[in-house]
N, C-alpha and C positions, 0 to 999 in steps of 0.2 A: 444818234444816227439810226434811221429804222432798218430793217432786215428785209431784205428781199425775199415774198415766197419761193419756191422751190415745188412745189408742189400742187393740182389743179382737179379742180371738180367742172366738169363741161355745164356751162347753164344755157347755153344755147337749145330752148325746148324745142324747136322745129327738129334738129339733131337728135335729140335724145328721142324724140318721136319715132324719128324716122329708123333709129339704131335700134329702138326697142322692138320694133313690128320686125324689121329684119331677122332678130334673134329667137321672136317669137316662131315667126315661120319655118327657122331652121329646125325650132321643138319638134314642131310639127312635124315635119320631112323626118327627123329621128326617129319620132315614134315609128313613123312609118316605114323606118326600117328593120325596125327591131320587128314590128308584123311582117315584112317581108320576109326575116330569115327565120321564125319562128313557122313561119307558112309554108316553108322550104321552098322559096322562089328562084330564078334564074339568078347565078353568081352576078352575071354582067347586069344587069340589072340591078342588083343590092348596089352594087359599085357604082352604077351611073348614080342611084340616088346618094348615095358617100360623099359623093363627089360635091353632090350638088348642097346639101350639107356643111362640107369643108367651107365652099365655095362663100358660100351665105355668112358664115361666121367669121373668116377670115375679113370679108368686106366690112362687116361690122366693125371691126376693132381697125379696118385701117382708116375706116370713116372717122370713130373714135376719136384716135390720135389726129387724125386732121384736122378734123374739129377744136379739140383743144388746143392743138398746134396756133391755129389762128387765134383762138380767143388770149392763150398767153401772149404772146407776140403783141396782140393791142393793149393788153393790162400792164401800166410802165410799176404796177407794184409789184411783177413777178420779175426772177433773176431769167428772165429770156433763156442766158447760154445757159444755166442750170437742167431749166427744164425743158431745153431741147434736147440737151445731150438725155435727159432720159425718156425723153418719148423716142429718139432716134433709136434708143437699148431698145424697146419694146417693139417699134416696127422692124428692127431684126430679130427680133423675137419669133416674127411671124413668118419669117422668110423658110 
């Protein structure tokens, strides 16, 4: 009887493309913050870019799990209810 995985690496490259430029960019906007408050700039300001930061990385990891979401769900070697029940732990992770 073989064993059903549990466990998943996303191979969809257009995703990983697209999740890695997103994360990249959020570096970017980080640095950018850390010069903002090192620059001693406007609170609200630092804040809007936080946000926008948050914002970036957050989309990342729900793009992530979605991604993978789908590719398990087609692969009949993975345990489906296993590894939804733990991407669904992760996107409450995010919450």
């Amino acid at each position: 009887m073989a064993t059903k995985k549990t466990s998943h690496t996303l191979q969809d490259e257009i995703q990983i493309e697209l999740i890695a430029n997103r994360l990249k960019r959020a570096h970017g906007q980080l640095g950018a913050v850390v010069r903002m408050i090192e620059e001693g700039r406007d609170c609200e300001a630092i804040i809007t870019q936080m946000a926008a930061v948050g914002k970036a990385v957050n989309t990342a990891a729900f793009t992530l799990i979605s991604a993978g979401l789908k590719e398990c769900i087609a692969d009949s070697s993975t345990d489906v209810t296993a590894v939804t029940a733990k991407l669904q732990k992760l996107f409450l992770s995010l919450a």
